[in-house]
C-alpha positions in Angstrom: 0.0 0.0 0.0 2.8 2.3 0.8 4.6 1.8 -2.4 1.4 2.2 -4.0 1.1 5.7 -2.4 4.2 6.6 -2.9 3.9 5.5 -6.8 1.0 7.7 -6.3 2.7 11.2 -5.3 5.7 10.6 -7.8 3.4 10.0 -10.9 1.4 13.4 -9.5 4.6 15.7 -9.0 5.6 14.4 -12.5 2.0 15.4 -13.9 1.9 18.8 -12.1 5.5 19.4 -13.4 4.5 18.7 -16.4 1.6 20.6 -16.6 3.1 23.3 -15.5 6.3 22.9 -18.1 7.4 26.2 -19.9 5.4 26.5 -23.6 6.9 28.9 -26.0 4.7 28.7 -29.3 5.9 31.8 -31.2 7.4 34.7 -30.7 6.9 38.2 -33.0 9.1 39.7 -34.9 10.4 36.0 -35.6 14.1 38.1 -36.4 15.0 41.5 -36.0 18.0 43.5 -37.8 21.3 44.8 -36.3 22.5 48.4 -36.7 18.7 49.7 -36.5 19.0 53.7 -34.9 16.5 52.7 -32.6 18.2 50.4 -30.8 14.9 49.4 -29.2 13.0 45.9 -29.7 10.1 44.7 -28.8 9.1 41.1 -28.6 6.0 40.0 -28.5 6.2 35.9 -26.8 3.2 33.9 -27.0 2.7 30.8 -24.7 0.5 29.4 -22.5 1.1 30.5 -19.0 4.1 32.3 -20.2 3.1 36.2 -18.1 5.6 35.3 -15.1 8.8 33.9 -16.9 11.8 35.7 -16.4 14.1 36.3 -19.5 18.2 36.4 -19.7 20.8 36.6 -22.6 24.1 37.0 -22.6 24.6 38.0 -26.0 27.1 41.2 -26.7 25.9 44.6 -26.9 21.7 43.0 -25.8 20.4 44.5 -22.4 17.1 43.8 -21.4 15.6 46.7 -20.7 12.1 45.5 -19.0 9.4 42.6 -19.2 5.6 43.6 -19.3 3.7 41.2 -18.0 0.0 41.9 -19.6 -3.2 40.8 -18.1 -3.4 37.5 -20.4 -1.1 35.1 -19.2 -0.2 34.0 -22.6 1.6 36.9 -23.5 5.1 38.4 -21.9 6.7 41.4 -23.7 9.9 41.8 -23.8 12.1 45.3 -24.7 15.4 44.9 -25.8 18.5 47.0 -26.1 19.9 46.3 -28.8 22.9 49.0 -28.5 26.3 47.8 -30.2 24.8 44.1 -31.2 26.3 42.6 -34.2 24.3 40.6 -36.7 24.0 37.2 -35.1 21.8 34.4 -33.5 21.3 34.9 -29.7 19.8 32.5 -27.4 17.2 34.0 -25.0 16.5 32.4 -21.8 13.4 32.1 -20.2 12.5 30.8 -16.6 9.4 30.2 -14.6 9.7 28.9 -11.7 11.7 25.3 -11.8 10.8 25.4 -15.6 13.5 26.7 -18.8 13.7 26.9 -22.4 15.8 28.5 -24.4 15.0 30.2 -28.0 17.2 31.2 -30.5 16.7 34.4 -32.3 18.8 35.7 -35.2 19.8 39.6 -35.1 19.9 39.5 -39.5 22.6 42.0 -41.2 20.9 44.5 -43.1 20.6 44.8 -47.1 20.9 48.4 -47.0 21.0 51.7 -44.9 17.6 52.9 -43.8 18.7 56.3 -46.2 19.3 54.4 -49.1 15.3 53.1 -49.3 13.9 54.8 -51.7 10.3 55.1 -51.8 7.5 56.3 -54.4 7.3 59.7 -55.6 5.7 62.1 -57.9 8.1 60.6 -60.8 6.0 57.7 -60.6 2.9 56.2 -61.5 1.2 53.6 -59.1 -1.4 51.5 -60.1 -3.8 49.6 -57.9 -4.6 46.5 -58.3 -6.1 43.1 -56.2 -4.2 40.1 -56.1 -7.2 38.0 -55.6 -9.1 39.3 -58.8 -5.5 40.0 -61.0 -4.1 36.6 -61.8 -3.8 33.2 -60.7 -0.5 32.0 -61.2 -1.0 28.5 -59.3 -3.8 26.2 -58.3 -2.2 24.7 -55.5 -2.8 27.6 -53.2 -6.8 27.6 -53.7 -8.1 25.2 -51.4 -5.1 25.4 -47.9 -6.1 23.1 -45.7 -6.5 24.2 -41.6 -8.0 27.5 -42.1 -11.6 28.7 -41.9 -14.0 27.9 -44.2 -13.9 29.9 -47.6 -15.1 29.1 -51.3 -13.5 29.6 -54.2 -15.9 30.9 -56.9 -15.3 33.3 -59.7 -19.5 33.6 -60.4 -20.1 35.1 -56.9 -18.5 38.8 -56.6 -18.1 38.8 -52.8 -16.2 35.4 -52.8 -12.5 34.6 -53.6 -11.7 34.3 -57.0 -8.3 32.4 -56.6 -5.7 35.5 -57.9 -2.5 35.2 -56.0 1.0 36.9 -56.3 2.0 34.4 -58.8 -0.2 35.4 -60.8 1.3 39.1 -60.6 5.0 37.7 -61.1 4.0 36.2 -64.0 3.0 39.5 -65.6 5.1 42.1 -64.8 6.3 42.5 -68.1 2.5 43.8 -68.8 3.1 46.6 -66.3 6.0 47.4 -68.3 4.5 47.5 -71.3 1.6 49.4 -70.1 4.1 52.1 -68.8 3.3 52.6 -65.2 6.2 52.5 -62.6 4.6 51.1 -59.3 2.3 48.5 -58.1 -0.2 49.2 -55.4 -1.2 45.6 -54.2 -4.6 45.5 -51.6 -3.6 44.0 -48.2 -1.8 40.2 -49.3 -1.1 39.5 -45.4 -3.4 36.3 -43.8 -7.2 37.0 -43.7 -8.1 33.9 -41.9 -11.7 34.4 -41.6 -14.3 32.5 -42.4 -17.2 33.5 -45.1 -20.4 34.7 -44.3 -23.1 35.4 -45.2 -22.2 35.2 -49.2 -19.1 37.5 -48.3 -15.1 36.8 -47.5 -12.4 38.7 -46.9 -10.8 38.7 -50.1 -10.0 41.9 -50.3 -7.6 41.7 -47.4 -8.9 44.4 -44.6 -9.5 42.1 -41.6 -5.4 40.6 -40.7 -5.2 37.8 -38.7 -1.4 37.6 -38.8 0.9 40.5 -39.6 3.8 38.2 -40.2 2.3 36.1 -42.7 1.1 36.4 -46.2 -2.1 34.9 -46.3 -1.6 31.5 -47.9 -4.1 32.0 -50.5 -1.9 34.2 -52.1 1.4 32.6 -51.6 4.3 32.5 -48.8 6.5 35.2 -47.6 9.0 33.7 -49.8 6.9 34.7 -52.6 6.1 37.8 -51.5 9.9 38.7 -51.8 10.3 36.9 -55.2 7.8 39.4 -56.5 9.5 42.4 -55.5 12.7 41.0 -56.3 11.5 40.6 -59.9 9.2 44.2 -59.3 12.3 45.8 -59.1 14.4 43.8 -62.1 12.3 45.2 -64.5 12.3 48.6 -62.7 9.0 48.2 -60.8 8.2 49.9 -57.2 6.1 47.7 -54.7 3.8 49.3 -52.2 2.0 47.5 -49.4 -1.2 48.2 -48.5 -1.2 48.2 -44.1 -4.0 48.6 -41.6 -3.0 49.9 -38.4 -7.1 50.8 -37.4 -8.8 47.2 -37.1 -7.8 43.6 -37.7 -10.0 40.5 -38.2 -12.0 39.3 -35.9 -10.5 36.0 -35.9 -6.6 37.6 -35.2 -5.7 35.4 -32.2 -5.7 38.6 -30.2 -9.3 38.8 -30.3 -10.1 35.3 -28.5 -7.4 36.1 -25.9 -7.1 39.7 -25.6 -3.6 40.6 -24.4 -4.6 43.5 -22.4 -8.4 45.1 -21.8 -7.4 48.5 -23.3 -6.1 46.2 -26.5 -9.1 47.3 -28.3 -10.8 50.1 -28.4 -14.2 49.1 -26.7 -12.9 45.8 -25.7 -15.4 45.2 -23.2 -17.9 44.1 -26.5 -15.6 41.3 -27.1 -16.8 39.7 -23.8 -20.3 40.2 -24.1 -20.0 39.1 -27.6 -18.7 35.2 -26.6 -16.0 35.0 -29.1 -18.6 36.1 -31.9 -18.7 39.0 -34.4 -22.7 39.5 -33.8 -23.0 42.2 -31.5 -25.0 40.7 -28.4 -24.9 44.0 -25.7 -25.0 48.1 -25.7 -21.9 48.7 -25.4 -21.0 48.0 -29.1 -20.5 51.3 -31.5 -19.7 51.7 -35.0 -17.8 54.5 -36.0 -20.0 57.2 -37.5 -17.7 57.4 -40.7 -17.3 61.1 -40.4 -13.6 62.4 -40.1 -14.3 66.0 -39.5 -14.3 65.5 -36.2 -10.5 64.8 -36.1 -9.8 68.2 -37.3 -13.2 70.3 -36.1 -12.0 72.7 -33.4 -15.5 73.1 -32.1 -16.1 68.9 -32.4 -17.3 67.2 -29.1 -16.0 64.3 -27.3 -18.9 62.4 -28.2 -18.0 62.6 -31.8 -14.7 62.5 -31.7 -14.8 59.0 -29.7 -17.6 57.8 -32.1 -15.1 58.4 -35.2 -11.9 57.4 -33.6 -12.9 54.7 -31.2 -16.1 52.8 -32.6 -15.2 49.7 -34.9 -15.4 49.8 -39.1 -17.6 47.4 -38.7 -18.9 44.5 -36.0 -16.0 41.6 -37.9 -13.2 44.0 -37.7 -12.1 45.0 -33.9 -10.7 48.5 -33.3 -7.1 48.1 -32.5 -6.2 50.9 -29.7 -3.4 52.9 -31.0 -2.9 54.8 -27.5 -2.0 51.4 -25.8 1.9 52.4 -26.5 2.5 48.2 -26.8 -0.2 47.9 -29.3 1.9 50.8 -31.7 5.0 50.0 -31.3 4.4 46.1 -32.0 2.6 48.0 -35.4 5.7 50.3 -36.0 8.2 47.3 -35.9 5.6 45.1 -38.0 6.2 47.7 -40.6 10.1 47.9 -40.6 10.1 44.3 -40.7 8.0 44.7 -44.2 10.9 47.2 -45.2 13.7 45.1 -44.4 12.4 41.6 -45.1 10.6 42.5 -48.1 12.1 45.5 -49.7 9.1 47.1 -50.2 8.9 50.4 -51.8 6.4 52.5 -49.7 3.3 51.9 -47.5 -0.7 52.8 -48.3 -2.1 53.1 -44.6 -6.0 52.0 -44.8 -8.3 54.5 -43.1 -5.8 56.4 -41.6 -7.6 59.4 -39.5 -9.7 56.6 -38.0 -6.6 55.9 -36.0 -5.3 58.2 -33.1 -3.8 60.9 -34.7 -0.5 61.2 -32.4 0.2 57.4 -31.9 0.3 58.0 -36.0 2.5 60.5 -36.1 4.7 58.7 -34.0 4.8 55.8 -36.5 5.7 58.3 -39.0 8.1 60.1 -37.3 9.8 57.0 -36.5 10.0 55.6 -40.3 11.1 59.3 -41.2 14.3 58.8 -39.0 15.1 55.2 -39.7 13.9 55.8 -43.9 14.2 59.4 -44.9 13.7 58.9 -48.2 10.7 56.5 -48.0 7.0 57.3 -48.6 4.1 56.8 -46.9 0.7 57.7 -48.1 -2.5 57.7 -46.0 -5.8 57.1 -47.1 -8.0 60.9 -46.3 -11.2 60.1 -47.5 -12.5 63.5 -47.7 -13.2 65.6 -50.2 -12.2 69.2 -49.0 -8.5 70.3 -50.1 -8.3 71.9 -46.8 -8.9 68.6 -44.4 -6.3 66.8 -46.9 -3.9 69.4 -46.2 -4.4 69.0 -42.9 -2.6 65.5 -42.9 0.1 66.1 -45.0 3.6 66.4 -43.6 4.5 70.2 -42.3 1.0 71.2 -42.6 0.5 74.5 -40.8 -2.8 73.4 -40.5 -2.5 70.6 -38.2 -2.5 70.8 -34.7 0.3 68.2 -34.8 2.4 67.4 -37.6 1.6 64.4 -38.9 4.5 63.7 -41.1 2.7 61.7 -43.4 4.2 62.4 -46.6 1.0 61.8 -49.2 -2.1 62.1 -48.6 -5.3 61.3 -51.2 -6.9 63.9 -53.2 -10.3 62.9 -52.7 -10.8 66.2 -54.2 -9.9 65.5 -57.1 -11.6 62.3 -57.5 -14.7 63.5 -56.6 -14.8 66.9 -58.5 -13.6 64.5 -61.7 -16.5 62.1 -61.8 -19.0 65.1 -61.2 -17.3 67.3 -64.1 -17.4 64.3 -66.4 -21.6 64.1 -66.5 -21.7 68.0 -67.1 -21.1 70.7 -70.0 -18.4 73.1 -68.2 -19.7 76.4 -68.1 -19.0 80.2 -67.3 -19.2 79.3 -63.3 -19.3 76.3 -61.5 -19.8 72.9 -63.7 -17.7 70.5 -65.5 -13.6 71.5 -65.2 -14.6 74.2 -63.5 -15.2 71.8 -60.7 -11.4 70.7 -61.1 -9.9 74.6 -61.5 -11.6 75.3 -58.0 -10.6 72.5 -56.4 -6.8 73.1 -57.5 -7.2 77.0 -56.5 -6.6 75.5 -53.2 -3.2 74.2 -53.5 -1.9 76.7 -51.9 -2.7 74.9 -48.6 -0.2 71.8 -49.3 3.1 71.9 -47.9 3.8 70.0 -50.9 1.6 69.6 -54.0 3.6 67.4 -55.9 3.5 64.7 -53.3 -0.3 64.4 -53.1 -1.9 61.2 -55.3 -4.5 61.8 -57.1 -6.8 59.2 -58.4 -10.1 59.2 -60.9 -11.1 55.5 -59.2 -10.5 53.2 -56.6 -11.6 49.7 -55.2 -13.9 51.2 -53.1 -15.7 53.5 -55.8 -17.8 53.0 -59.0 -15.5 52.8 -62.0 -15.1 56.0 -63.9 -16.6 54.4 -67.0 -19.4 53.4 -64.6 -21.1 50.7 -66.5 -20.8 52.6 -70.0 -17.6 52.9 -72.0 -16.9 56.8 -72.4 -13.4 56.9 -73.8 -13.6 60.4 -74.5 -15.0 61.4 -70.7 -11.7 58.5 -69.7 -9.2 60.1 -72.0 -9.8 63.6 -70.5 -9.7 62.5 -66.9 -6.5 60.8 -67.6 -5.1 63.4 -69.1 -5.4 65.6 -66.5 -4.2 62.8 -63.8 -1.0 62.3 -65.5 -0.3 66.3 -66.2 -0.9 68.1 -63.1 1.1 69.3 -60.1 0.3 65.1 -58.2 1.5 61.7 -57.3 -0.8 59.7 -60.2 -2.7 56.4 -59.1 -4.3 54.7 -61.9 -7.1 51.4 -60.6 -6.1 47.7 -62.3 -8.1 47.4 -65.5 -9.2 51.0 -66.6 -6.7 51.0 -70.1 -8.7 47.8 -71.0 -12.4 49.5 -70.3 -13.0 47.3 -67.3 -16.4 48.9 -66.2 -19.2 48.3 -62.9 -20.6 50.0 -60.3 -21.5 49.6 -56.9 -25.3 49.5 -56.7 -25.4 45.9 -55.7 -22.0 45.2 -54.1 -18.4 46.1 -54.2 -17.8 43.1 -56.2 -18.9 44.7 -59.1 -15.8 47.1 -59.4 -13.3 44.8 -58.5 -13.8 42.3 -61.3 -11.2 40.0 -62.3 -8.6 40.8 -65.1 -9.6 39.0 -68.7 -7.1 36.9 -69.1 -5.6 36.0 -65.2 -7.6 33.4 -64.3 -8.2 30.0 -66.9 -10.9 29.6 -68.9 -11.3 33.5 -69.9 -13.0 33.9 -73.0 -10.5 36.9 -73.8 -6.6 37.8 -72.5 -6.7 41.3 -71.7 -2.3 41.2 -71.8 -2.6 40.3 -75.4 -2.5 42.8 -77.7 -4.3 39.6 -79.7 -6.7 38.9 -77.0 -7.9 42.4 -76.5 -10.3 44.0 -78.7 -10.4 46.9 -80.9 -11.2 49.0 -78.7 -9.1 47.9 -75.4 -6.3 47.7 -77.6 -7.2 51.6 -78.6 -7.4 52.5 -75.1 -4.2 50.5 -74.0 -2.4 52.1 -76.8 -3.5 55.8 -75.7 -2.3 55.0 -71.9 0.4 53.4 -72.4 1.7 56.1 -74.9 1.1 58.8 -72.5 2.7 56.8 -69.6 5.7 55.9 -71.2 5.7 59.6 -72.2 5.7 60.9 -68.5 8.7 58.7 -67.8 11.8 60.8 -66.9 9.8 63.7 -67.8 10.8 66.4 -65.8 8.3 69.2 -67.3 5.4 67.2 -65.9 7.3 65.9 -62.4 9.2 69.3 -61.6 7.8 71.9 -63.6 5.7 75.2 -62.8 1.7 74.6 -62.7 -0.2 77.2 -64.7 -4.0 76.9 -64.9 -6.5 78.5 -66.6 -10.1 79.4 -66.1 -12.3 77.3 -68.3 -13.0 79.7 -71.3 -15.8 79.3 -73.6 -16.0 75.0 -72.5 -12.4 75.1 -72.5 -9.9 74.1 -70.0 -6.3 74.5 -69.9 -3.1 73.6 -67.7 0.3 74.4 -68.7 3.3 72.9 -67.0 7.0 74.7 -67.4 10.5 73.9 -66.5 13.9 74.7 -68.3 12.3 76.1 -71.6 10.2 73.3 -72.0 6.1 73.7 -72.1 3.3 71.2 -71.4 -0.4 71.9 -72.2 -2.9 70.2 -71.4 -6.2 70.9 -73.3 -9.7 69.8 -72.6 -13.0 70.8 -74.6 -15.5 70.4 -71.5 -18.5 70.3 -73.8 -20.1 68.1 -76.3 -20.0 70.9 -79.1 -17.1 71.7 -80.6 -15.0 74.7 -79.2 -12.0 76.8 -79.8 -8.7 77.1 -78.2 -8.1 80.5 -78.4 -4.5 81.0 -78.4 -4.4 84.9 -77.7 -5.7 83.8 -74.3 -2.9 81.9 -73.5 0.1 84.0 -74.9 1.4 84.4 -71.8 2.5 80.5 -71.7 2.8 80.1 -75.4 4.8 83.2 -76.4 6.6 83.1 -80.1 6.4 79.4 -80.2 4.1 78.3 -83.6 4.2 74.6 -83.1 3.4 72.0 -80.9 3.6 68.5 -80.9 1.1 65.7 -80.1 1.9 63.6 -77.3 -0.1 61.2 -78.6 -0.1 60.8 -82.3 3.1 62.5 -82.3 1.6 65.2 -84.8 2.7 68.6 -85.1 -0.1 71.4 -84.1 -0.2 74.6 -85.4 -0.7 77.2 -82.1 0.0 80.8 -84.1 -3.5 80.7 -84.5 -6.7 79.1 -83.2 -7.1 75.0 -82.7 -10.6 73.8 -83.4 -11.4 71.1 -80.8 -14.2 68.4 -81.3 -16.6 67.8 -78.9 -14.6 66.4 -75.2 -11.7 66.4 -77.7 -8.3 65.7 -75.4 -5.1 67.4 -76.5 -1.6 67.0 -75.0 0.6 69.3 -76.2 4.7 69.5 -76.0 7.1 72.6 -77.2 
């Protein structure tokens, strides 16, 4: 009987010790990069019971600096010193109680100098596209096995279509045949959420894992292939990031690290591990930015912008929580030095607290001086844009967000498009008053301007105005911005959002088998996508190097007679830019415009390469587009 007990109180010790053993599972960043100038790190450790460990090293130049112990027990966060270190794998020690483990973790050597990233600028051209409705490159990536449940199924707009990055590698020389300079790909990190209700998370707003590229589209590996290649054929890359929500199924959410993790965290509870609201306390954000800016705004508004959640499956990550931004912050650098991207597009950016932003700039401006950033400012007044941008005088706080989004011009385009400009206020009127106002930009040049987006109807809406297209691009790729063209528009890729967002982002002919037509063909297009591609890509190519357009003076005109006209100057060269607003035909009256034409009796056609008489007046046909270079 004895022995029996005492077999008895061995077996238990061994169980409890056991149970109680030290359980590391992961540990973010996975690597980190010597010779950083902030010598700070941050790791994130994940493991059950892992809150009380204590953590050593002995590896040169590393100092622990401190151990936050959060209010999960499955999280310890660690703050490095990393002061001196040389590139190298150092072992970390943890201990808890009788319990140890060590981890390696590898201080990498980096590529380049943070000053030697060069990011985006107004030189370039970035075009916007989705990886899931671009091009499928492989089929083994459609169905992954372990996540949650998704569908695969091109006839259903809200559900994946199978496009991964692949897909993309496999056409980059159709970029450079097209003649833009940048890609703009939507969110390709892990979406691990399950469909519902007929919709997914395709487009890649709700992360579940910052370190990951969702599997769907391909593997980190991947990932740096295609910028690799991006670059080879002289190719910018810019990642789209979301520092204002993640998924709903983001490990964070089941086990929240800390209660002020989330902005109104106390929902999750009540909610049981679900995304259907279930008590009062939920709130949605109102969609309204003014608040952020509106001297007179109250705090009720203010919190209902900043604080309240996009929407119930994507929880409000808590930017003030000084953990929560720096762990985003370093998940950015990471991108930079694992990756090599070429700039950032931050999602919904005055959703987030404004100053824990600026501090994420500020801190990318030190470590990457010549990077760009450029947040997305969905509204339309110049002077709220202006607000945002870098240096503003403005701003309350400098935000030092180097590009913001003309919504502006986006907005004032698709009006001016449906209308006959006039003496006053329609058509490219709409555009002259809207640019009247850029005297409130630090920097003019370094604000994108766009005539589309994935979250707006096409410009061609579901018609096919090339002449209405041809003007709007025009203007896009002569004026005083940063130019963002949307995946599909040189081919007439149409649809509106009536019924659901799907509808704009349609697939690209030709990505995905069994298209009926191959939209990178100049065989598989038609007559008239191959008319359109032709007039893009001439004018892109065109714009390439072209330092009258990047660098030069802006001089606009007030629309005359229908008639709208911008000049750009630099070094005795001349671009104009000329737009019959109306569908009658109209004169370009070149008295009126002396001032920028001077002695000079001949232009050239960008386009057709023609030579234009301007000693005397240029009939125009109706909506007629002329570019004009002397």
């Amino acid at each position: 009987m004895r022995k029996n007990l005492l077999f008895i109180i061995v077996f238990l010790s061994f169980a409890t010790t056991m149970s109680a053993a030290l359980k590391i599972d992961h540990i973010e960043p996975a690597n980190w990069f010597a010779g950083m100038k902030n010598p700070c790190l941050q790791l994130m450790v994940y493991g059950k019971d892992i809150r009380q460990a204590e953590v050593t090293t002995d590896y040169p130049g590393v100092t622990i600096d401190s151990l936050v112990r959060l209010d999960s027990p499955n999280y310890l966060l660690v703050y490095l010193n990393l002061k001196g270190a040389q590139p190298g794998v150092m072992t970390l020690d943890f201990k808890n109680g009788k319990q140890r483990k060590s981890v390696s973790y590898e201080l990498k050597q980096r590529e380049k100098p943070g000053f030697q990233r060069e990011g985006f600028s107004n030189a370039d051209v970035l075009y916007m596209l989705m990886p899931d409705r671009f091009a499928s490159g492989s089929d083994a990536n459609d169905q992954i096995k372990g996540m949650n449940t998704y569908v695969n199924d091109r006839t259903q707009p809200s559900l994946r279509h199978g496009g991964d990055l692949e897909g993309l590698r496999q056409h980059l020389d159709y970029f450079v045949e097209l003649g833009v300079t940048a890609l703009w790909l939507t969110p390709v990190l892990e979406n691990n959420s399950p469909d519902h209700n007929g919709f997914s998370t395709y487009h890649g707003y709700a992360t579940t894992d910052y370190y990951k590229v969702d599997p769907r589209f391909g593997t980190n590996d991947e990932y740096r292939r295609l910028v690799d290649e991006a670059h080879q054929h002289g190719l910018k890359v810019v990642m789209d990031m979301i520092f204002n929500h993640c998924g709903f199924d983001h490990p964070w959410v089941k086990d929240m690290p800390s209660k002020d993790w989330f902005n109104l965290s106390d929902w999750l509870k009540e909610s049981n591990g679900t995304s259907n609201p279930t008590g009062t306390s939920f709130l949605q954000t109102s969609y309204k930015l003014t608040p952020v800016v509106d001297p007179y705004a109250s705090e009720v508004d203010k919190r209902e912008t900043v604080e309240g959640w996009f929407v119930t499956t994507m929880p409000d990550l808590n930017q003030r929580n000084q953990h929560v931004m720096t762990y985003l912050i370093q998940n950015s650098m990471w991108w930079i030095e694992t990756v090599g991207i070429d700039g950032i597009r931050m999602d919904t950016y005055p959703y987030a607290d404004a100053h824990a932003m600026a501090k994420w700039m500020r801190t990318l401006d030190q470590e990457y001086p010549n990077f760009n950033t450029v947040g997305e400012t969905w509204v339309t007044e110049p002077a709220y844009t202006a607000t945002w941008q870098k240096n503003s005088k403005l701003a309350s706080e400098n935000s030092f967000l180097k590009t913001v989004m003309d919504f502006s011009f986006f907005d004032k385009i698709n009006m001016a498009k449906n209308e006959e400009t006039d003496g006053w206020w329609n058509g490219y009127n709409r555009i002259y008053n809207s640019l009247v106002y850029d005297y409130l930009y630090p920097n003019p040049s370094s604000v994108m301007a766009f005539i589309e987006n994935h979250d707006t109807d096409r410009f061609l809406g579901n018609g096919t105005d090339t002449l209405a297209l041809k003007q709007a691009m025009a203007l896009l790729l002569t004026i005083n911005r940063t130019p963002q063209l949307y995946y599909g528009t040189e081919v007439l890729m149409n649809g509106t959002k009536e019924v659901t967002d799907g509808n704009v982002r349609k697939d690209f002919p030709g990505g995905f088998k069994g298209d009926k037509s191959n939209a990178f063909t100049r065989e598989g297009r038609t007559k008239a996508q191959n008319a359109m591609f032709d007039w893009c890509s001439r004018l892109l190519h065109w714009r390439q190097g072209n330092d009258v357009v990047v660098k030069g003076k802006q001089t606009q005109f007030i629309p005359w007679k229908g008639v709208y006209v911008i000049a750009r100057q630099y070094q005795g060269k001349t671009v104009m830019t000329i737009l019959n607003g109306t569908s009658k035909a109209a004169q370009f009256e070149v008295a009126r415009y002396a001032e920028i034409i001077g002695n000079v009796t001949t232009a050239t056609d960008v386009i057709t390469k023609r030579h234009v008489r301007i000693d005397k007046d240029v009939n125009l046909r109706p909506r007629q587009t002329l570019v004009l270079e002397f």
